[in-house]
Steps between C-alpha positions, in 0.01 A plus 500: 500500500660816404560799757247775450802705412608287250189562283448657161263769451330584177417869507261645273400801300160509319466705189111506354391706169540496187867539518520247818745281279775753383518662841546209674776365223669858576444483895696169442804676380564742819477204711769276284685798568449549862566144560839533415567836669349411825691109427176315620550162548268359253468651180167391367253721363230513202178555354181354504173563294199442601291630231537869253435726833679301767886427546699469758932551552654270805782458660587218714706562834660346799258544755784712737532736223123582474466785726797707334344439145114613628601764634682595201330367200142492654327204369130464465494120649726209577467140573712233541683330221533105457627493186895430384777755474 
């Protein structure tokens, strides 16, 4: 069983509208970015669409870096990822 600490966190950011898609794809660049300025541990991040007016940008994150990166990069939601690195 892993240590709560030791858990990945997939932060969110929704985008909805018409241009929901390209703002999300662009949102997705400035967090590549601060990923490696701010050397997070993790460096997975991405888009997903959900239909033409809702996208979303992510970033996945140890679970002791979370509070630095909210209260810079103020997410809309989080939950916990299960997935592979």
């Amino acid at each position: 069983m892993e240590k709560i600490l030791d858990r990945k966190i997939k932060i969110i950011w929704d985008f909805r509208g018409p241009n929901a898609a390209r703002t999300a794809e662009h949102y997705l660049k400035h967090l590549e970015e601060f990923v490696v300025v701010e050397e997070l541990k993790f460096d997975l991040s991405g888009v997903e669409h959900f239909g033409p007016t809702h996208s979303i940008a992510f970033l996945v994150v140890a679970e002791f870096e979370l509070k630095e990166v909210k209260d810079i990069l103020k997410p809309h939601r989080g939950q916990v990822y299960t997935g592979d690195l």
